[in-house]
N, C-alpha and C positions, 0 to 999 in steps of 0.2 A: 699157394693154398687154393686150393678148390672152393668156388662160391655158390650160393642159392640165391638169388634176387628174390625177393617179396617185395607186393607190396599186399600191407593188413589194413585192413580198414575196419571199421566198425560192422558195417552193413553188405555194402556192392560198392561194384566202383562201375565204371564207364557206363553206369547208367543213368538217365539222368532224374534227378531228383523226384520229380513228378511221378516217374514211374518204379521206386520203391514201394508203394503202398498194393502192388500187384501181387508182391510174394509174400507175404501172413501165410500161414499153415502151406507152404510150398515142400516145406523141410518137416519132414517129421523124425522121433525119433521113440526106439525102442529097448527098452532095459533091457540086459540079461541073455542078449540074442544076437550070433546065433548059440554062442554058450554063456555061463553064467559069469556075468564080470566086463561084458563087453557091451558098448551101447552103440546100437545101430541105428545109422543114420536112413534114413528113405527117402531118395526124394523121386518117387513114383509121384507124389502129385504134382509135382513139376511139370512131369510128360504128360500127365493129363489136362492141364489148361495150354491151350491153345497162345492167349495172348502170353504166357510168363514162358513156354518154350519158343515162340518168336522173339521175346524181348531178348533172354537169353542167348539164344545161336546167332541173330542178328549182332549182337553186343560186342561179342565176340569175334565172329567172321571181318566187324568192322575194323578190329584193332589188327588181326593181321593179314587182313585183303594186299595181297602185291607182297609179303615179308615171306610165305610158305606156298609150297608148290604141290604138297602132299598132305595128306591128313591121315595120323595113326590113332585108332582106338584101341584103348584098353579094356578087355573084356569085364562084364558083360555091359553094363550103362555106360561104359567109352562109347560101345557102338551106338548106342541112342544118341548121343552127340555128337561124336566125331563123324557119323553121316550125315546129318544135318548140317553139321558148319560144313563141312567138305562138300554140299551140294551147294550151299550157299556161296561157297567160296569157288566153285567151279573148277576144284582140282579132283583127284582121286582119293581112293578110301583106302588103308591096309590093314585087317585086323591082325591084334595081337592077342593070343588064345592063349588057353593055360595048357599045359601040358597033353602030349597025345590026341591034339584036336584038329592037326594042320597034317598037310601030307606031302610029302618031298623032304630036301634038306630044308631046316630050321636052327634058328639061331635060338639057345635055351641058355635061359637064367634065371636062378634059385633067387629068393629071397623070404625074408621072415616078413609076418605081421602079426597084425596084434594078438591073433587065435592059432596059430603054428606056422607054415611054413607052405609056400605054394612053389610056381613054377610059372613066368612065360615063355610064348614062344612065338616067332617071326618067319615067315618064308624067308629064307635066303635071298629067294630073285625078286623080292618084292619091293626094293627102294635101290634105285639109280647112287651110286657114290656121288655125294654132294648137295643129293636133293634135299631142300630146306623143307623139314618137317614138322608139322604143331602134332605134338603127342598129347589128346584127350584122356583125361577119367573122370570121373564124378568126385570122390574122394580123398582126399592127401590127409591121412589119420598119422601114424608113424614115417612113410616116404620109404618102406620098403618097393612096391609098388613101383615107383619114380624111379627109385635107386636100380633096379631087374629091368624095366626101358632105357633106364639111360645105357646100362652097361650094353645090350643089343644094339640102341643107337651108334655108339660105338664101334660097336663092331663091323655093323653094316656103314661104317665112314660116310654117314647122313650128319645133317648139320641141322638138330633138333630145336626150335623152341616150345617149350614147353604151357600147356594150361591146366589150369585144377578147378573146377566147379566150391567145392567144398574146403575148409581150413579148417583144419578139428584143433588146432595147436596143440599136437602131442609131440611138433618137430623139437627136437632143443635146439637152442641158440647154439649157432655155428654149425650145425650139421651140414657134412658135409654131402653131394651127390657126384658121380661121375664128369668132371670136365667143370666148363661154366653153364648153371642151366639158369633158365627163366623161368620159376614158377608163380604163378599169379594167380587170382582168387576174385569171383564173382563176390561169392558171401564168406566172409569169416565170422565163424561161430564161438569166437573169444566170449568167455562166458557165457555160453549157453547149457 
């Protein structure tokens, strides 16, 4: 059986204590958008304070400094992150773009979410077989998303672990994703 690691916590994890009180109004959120029935998560003020995206990319970069050799973002606030930990980390950057936005061969995978149905996609020549790779987004709402990276990881025979900024808990219990993955959570928004 195929597993997802979590861990949920209340608040944040690997940060320490003290510096909880930095992210109040870091996350926002908006009803009904971008269609009707759907609440969208923001965290653009995030990117805008200096110390709570250092706490952040730092927080991060620390837990898997020496474990990843590669850094993949998922478009579009993957890329605000996953270049920042990948700078911080001093390895390479790969975007992963939606559909018809790369040019060469490309690795493409369909998946749903919560407002229809998207598309990513990967340079072929862009991850070495076996490079250990942290795949960034901001978001993990349903894990279609995850589930469209993981399948590409795959394909391109990289040996992903996985980060998620965000935990909306819309996963169910037991959901399954491609292979064994790591997905982990800065803030979990349980009851929000």
């Amino acid at each position: 059986m195929k597993r997802i690691y979590s861990l949920n916590v209340s608040i944040m994890i690997y940060l320490e204590n003290s510096r909880k009180d930095h992210f109040p109004g870091m996350v926002q959120f908006y009803d009904d958008y971008p269609i009707k029935g759907i609440r969208f998560v923001d965290i653009s003020p995030l990117f805008m304070s200096k110390l709570s995206m250092e706490i952040v990319v730092n927080s991060v970069a620390d837990f898997f400094r020496d474990k990843v050799t590669m850094v993949v973002g998922i478009e579009a606030r993957g890329f605000i992150l996953g270049t920042a930990i990948a700078s911080q980390l001093g390895v390479g950057f790969v975007p992963m773009r939606k559909k018809g936005k790369l040019p060469g061969e490309v690795y493409t995978a369909s998946f749903k979410k919560e407002y229809g149905e998207d598309v990513l996609e990967m340079k072929k020549n862009a991850l070495v077989e076996g490079t250990h790779v942290l795949v960034v987004d901001d978001v993990l709402a349903t894990g279609g998303t995850f589930k469209a990276a993981a399948q590409i990881m795959d394909w391109a025979k990289v040996k992903p672990d996985y980060y998620c900024f965000i935990n909306l808990n819309l996963i169910p219990e037991n959901y399954s994703l491609n292979g064994e993955l790591y997905v982990d959570y800065l803030i979990d928004m349980k009851g929000k």
